[in-house]
N, C-alpha and C positions, 0 to 999 in steps of 0.2 A: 624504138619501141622498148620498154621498161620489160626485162625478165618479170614471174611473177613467180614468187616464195613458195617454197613448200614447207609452210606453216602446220598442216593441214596433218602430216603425217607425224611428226612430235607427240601434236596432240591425240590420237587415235593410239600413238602406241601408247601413252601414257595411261589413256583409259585401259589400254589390254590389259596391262599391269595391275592397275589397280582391281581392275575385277577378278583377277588370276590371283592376287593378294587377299580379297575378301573370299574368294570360292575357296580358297587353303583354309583359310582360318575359320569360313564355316563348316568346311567336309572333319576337320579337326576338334572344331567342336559337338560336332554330329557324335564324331566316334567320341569324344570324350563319356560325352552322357549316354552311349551306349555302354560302353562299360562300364559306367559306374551303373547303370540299371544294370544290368546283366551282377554286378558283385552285389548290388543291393540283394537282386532278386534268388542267386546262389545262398549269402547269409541268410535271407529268408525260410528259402529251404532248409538250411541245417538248422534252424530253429525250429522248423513246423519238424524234423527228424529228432530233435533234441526233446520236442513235446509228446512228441508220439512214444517216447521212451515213458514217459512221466504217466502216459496214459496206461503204457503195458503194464508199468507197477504199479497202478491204480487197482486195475484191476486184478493184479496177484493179490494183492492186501484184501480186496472185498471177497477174492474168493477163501483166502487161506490168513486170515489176520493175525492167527497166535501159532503161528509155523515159523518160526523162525529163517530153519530150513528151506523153504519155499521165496525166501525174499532178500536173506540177512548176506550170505557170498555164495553167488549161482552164476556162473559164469560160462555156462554153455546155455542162460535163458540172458543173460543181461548184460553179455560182451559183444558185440557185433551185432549187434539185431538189425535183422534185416528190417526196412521201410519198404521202399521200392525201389528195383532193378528195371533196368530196358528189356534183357530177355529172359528172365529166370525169376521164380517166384519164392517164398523162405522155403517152400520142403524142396526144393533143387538148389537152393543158394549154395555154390561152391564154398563159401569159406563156412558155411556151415559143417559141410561133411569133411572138410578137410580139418577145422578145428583151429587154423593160423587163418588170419587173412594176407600176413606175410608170404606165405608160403604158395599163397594163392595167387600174389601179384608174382611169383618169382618163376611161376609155369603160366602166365596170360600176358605176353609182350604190351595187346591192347585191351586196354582195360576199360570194362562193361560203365555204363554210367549206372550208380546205383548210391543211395542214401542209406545211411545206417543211425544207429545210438548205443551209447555205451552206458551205462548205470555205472559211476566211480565214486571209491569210497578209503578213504586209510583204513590202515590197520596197525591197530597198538597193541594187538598181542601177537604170538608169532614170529615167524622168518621177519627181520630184517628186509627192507627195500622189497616188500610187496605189497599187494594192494589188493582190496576185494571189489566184487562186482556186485553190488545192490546196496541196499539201504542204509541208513544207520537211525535208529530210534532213538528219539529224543531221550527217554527215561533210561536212557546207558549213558545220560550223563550226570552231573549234578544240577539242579536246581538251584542258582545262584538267590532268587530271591524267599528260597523257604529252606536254606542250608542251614543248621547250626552255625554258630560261631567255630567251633573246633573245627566243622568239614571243612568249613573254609579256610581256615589255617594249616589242615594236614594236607590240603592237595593245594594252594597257592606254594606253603616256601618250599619245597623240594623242586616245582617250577624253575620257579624264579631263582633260586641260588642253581638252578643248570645253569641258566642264562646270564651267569656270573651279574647278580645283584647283592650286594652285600648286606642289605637293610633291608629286607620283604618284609618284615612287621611293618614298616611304615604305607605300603601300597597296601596290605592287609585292613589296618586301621582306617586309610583313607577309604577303603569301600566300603566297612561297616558303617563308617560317617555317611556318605554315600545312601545308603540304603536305610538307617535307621529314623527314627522319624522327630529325633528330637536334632538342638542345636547345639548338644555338648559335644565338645572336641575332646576325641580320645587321642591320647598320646602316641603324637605322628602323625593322628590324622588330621582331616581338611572340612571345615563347615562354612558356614556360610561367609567367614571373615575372609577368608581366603582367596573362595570362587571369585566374589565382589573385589578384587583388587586386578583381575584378570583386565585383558580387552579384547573381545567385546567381556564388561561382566556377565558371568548368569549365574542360580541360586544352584544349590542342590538337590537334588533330587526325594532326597527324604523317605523315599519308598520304595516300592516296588520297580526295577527295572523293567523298561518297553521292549528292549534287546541286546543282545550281547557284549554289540559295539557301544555302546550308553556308556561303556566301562573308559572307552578312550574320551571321554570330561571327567572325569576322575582324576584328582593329583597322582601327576608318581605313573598315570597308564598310557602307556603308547603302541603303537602297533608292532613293535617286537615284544612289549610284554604280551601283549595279546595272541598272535601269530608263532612268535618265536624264531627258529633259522628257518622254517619252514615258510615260505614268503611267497609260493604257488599255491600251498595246501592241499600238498598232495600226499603227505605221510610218509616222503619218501628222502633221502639225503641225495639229492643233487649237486651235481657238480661248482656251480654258483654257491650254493649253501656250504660249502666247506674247502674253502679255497682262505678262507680271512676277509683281508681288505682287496683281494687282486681283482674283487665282482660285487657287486651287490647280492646279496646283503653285508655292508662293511664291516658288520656286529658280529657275525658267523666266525666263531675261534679254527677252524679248520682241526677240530679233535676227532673226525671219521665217527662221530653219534650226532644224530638229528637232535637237537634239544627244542621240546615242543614248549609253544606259549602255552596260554590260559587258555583259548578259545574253543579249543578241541572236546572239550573237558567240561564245556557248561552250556546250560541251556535256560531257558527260563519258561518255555512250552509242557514241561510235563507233567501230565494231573490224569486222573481218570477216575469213572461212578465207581461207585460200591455195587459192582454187579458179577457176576457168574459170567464164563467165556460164552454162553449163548445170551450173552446181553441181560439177561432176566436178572430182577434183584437179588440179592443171598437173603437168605431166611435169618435175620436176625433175631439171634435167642436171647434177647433182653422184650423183643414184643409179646405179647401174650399165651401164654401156654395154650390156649388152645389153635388160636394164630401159628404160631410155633407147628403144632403137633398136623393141622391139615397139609401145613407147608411141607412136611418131611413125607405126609402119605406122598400126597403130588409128586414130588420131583424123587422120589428115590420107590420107584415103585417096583423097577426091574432086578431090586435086590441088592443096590451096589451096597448097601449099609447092612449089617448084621443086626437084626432083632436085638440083639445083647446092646449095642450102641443107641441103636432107637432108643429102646427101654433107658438106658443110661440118660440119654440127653431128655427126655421128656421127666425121665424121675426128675433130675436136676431142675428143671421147672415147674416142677409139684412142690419142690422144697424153698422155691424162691431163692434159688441159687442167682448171686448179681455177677454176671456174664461180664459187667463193665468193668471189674476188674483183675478181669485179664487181658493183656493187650491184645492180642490175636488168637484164632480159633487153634493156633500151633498148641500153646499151653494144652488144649482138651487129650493131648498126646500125651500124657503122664508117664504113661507105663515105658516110653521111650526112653526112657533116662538108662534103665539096663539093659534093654533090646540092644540099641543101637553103639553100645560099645565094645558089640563083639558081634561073631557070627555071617551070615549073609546077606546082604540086601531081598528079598523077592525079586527087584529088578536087574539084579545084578551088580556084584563089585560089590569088594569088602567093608565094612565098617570102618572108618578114620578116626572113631573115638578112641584114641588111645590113650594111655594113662600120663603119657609126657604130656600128650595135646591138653589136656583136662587140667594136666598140673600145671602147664603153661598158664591156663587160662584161670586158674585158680590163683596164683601167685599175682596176676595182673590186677585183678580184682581186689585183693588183700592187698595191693599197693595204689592203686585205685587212678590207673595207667590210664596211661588214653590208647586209643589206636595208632597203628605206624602209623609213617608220616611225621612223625612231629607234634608239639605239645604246640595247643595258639598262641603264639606271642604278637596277637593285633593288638595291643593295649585296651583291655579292658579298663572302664572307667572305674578310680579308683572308689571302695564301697558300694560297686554294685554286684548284684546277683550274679555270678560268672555262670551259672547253670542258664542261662536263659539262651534261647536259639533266635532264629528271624524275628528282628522285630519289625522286617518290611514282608506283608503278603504276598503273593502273587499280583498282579495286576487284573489276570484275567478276567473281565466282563463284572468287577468287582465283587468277588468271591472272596473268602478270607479265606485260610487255608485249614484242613480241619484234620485231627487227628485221626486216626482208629477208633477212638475211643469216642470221639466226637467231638473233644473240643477245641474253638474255635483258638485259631493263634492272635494273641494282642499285641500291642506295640512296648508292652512291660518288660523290664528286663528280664524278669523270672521267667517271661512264654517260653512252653515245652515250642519244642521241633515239630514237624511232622512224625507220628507216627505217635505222639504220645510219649516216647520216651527219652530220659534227658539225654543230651550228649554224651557218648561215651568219655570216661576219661574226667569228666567234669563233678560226677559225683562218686564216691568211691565205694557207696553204698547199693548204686542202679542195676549194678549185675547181679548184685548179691538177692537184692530184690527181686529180680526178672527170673531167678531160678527156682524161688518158695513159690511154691504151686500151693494153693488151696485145698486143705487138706480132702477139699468133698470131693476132687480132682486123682486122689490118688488111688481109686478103685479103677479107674476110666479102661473100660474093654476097647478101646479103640486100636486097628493095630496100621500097621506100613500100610498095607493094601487100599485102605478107605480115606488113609488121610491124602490123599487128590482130590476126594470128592469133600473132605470136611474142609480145606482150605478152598478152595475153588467154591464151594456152595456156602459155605454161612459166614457171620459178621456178628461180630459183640458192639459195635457200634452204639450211644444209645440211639432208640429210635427217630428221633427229633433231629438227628443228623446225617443217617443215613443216606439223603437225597442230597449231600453235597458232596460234591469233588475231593479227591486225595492228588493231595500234592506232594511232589517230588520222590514220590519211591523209585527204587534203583532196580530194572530190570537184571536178575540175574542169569536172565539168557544171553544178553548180547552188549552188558558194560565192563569195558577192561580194567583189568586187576588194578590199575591206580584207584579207579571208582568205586571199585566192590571195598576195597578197602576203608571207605569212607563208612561205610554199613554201621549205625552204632551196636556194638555187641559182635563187631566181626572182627574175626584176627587174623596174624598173615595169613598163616597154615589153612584157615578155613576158607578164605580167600581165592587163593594157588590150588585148592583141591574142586572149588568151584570150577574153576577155567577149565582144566582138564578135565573132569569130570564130565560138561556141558559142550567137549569136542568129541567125546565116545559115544555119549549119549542117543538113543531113539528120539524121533521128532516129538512122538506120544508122552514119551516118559516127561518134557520139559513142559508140559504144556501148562503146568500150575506151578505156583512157588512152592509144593511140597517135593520137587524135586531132589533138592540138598538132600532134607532130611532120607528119601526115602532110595535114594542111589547110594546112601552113607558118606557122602561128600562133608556131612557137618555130622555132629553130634547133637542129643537131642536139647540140650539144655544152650549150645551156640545158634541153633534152630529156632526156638522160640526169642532170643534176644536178640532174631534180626529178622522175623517174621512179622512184623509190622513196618518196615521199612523195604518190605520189595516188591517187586509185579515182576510177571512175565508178559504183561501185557504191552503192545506197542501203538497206540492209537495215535501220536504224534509222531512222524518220520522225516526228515532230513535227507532230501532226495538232492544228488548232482548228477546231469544228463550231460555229456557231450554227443551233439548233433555231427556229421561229416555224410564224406563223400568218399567213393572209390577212386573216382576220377579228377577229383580237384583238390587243392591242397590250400583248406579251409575246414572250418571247424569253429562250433559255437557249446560257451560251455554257461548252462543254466544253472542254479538251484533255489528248490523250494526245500519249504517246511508245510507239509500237508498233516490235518487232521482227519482220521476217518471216523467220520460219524455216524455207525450201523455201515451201511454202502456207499455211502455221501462223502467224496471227497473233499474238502474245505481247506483249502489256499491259505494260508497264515503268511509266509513269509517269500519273498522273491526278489533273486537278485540275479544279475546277468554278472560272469565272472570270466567272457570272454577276455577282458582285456591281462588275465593274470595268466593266459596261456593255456595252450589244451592241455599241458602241462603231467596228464596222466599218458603213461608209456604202455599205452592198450596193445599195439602191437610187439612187444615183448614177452615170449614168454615163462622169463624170470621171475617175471613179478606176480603170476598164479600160483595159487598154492590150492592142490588137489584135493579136494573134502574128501571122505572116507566115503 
């Protein structure tokens, strides 16, 4: 009789195996996509944590839009904010009342699960390696496509030679090529002959820039001119950033100062109506005197103007006084020329008109200087007009960009700037001009106390322009002293007394651009030749959120650029910046600096 094989048990172990092989590799892939949903679902979170920050400053802006104070570095509303916790809600949120949330992990062994946001932002004036907590408004920077030629050259080459570039005229030129709407090549720079030899080719631009980064198709622009050692963007000199070549960035000279690019510095978002902080239009005194005269019963009925001023501004319109020219309602300030070079502000703090500052500013004029920074060396073409500003408009919903005065900028080389008046520096006559007041002007009862209410409430505009946008003026509540500097008719001195000035200052007192004038920050006659070129208003803002967690070690880092329109938030620009790292040192705190 023949044994018979056990065949039988081979084959059964073989199948244990294999099914013991397949249940590993699917209970492996179970968890796989469990945790990756689970990280999905985490990220998810610090984004909906990161939005809801975007939503808190939404709504600080609708409620407080021209507070600075209320939005600009607030750091016990827009450093840790609480979303939600497992057991504790924001008026018991631990790291609220203790003020760290360091300090909070370092007395709670197990830690609460709870969401948070942080509102980060650099800071360019100030302590060194710190950082503020909320917004930054687009019009604290330059307006790259309605800058003069000179702006653009007094804050490009001191950039660029940080960044050890030996030749900034030529990235200077190549932008104005860039931006300008014709195809002549100015010397150094890049038109269409150039782009066309590239791969992939493409043309120039011609015009108006769509965004910031637009700059890197530009000959000569790369993301260290742009960025500079600063390669998180965080404002802050990191350890990477100043080591050399031992880390990325290989560019970073390791000389202990952050050297910022371009990017920090320009915008292409800021514009805003010809209106009064409560939205309503100003009473432009070029419309009809009796037009004129209802408008001023109306809106000043509780007294803020003096009879004597009334009287003043309506005689002036009896007499067919032309409002258009003068560039801004600052001029109606006559009598300020001797007021404000001595004595005391009403608001408080001394007058700055002093007799050096005056002679400074007289001597520059008689030589027919530019502002610091630097004289333009972008190659002007040769035999053109050098007084001419933007010849590429805004883009915006194709608006051109329109003076103070009202008129509209062209793509000629002669077009004034914004604000009506030429570049500082460019004509050696424009200060001397911006200071001869008309002589009907030299009686003017108007004193400190009302001029809030005469710059904030009227416009010499003509009327036919009045319903369009101003572009590019320079907030002189929250743009740092490189930017103020750009100001035409602004000098260092008035500059530097700006900055400090608008860090003592009541929230009330900044709330219009007669601020300078009526703090004594400037003098009156630096006043009016830079009174056309600023706002204190913030309608376009530059929001970056980080989203996180207390419990997890993750983090999502957003930014917009939001327009408020009346209450109406409106979305312009949006970019996820997670992958450059959360890169802001929230729980440090070094890096706060205590408001007054």
């Amino acid at each position: 009789m023949t044994p018979r094989r056990a065949l039988i048990l081979p084959v059964v172990l073989l199948l244990i195996g294999l099914l013991a092989l397949i249940m590993a590799g699917f209970v492996f892939f179970v968890r796989a996509e469990h945790a990756g949903i689970s990280a999905y679902s985490e990220m998810q979170q610090a984004r909906l944590a990161a939005e809801s920050g975007l939503e808190a400053i939404v709504s600080v802006l609708r409620a407080e839009p021209h507070n600075a104070a209320a939005w600009f570095d607030v750091p016990a509303r827009f450093r840790h904010g609480l979303v939600w916790a497992e057991t504790y809600d924001r008026q018991s949120d631990p790291v609220r009342r203790l003020g760290s949330r360091k300090e909070y992990f370092d007395s709670q062994p197990l830690r609460v699960p709870a969401w948070r946001y942080t509102a980060a932002a650099p800071r360019y004036d100030g302590p060194q390696n710190t950082m503020r907590f909320g917004v930054t408004p687009e019009s604290g920077k330059l307006n790259i496509n309605t800058a003069a030629e000179q702006q653009v050259g007094d804050l490009f080459t001191p950039l660029l030679l940080g960044l050890g570039l030996e030749n900034p005229q030529e990235l200077i030129a190549a932008f104005l090529d860039w931006r300008d709407a014709d195809d002549d090549v100015r010397e150094g720079g890049a038109e269409l002959e150039y782009y066309n030899t590239l791969e992939p080719p493409y043309n120039p631009k011609n015009g108006p820039l769509d965004s910031v980064e637009e700059l890197l198709l530009v000959r000569g622009f790369t993301a260290a001119v742009l960025y500079g050692e600063d390669v998180n963007r965080n404002g802050i000199l990191d350890a990477n950033e100043d080591d050399g070549q031992a880390s990325e960035p290989y560019y970073d000279n390791g000389d202990g100062v952050l050297n910022y690019g371009l990017a920090p510095f320009l915008t292409i978002w800021s514009r805003e109506l010809d209106t009064a902080l409560d939205n309503q239009p100003r009473i432009n005194l070029n419309a009809d005197a009796g037009v004129v005269g209802l408008q001023i019963a109306q809106y000043f009925e509780n007294g803020e103007l003096s009879q004597a001023t009334i009287d003043f501004l309506l005689g002036l319109k009896a007499q067919n006084f032309n409002f258009s020219q003068i560039s801004s309602p600052a001029a109606l300030y006559a009598s300020g020329e001797q007021s404000a070079r001595g004595g005391t502000s009403p608001f408080g703090g001394a007058k700055s008109g002093s007799a050096k500052q005056n002679a400074l500013q007289q001597d520059r004029t008689q030589r027919g200087g530019s502002q610091s920074g630097g004289a333009l060396s972008g190659g002007s073409r040769q035999g053109a007009d050098r007084r001419g500003g933007s010849r590429g408009g805004p883009p915006r919903e194709g608006l051109a960009p329109v003076t103070p005065e009202g008129t509209e900028q062209t793509e000629d080389k002669g077009a004034e700037q914004p604000g009506g008046e030429q570049p500082a520096g460019e004509d050696a006559s424009a200060g001397a001009a911006e200071d001869q007041l008309p002589p009907e002007l030299a009686a003017s009862p108007i004193t400190l106390e009302e001029m809030p209410f005469i710059m904030d409430r009227f416009s010499v505009r003509p009327p036919q322009a009045a319903q369009q946008p101003l572009f590019g003026l320079i907030n002189v509540n929250t743009a740092p002293l490189r930017v103020l500097q750009l100001i035409p008719g602004m000098t260092p001195e008035a500059a530097g007394a700006i900055v400090d000035t608008r860090q003592r200052a009541e929230a009330a007192v900044l709330r219009t651009t007669a601020w300078p004038l009526v703090t004594g920050a400037v003098d009156a006659a630096t006043f009016r030749r830079i009174a056309p070129h600023i706002t204190t208003k913030a309608h376009q803002v530059q929001v970056e959120v980080l989203g996180y967690a207390d419990h997890l070690s993750l983090s999502t880092r957003l930014e917009w650029v939001i327009e408020m329109v009346g209450p109406l938030a409106q979305v312009k620009y949006h970019r996820d910046l997670t992958r450059l790292g959360p890169a802001w040192p929230i729980d440090d705190q070094t890096v706060v600096v205590a408001n007054r």
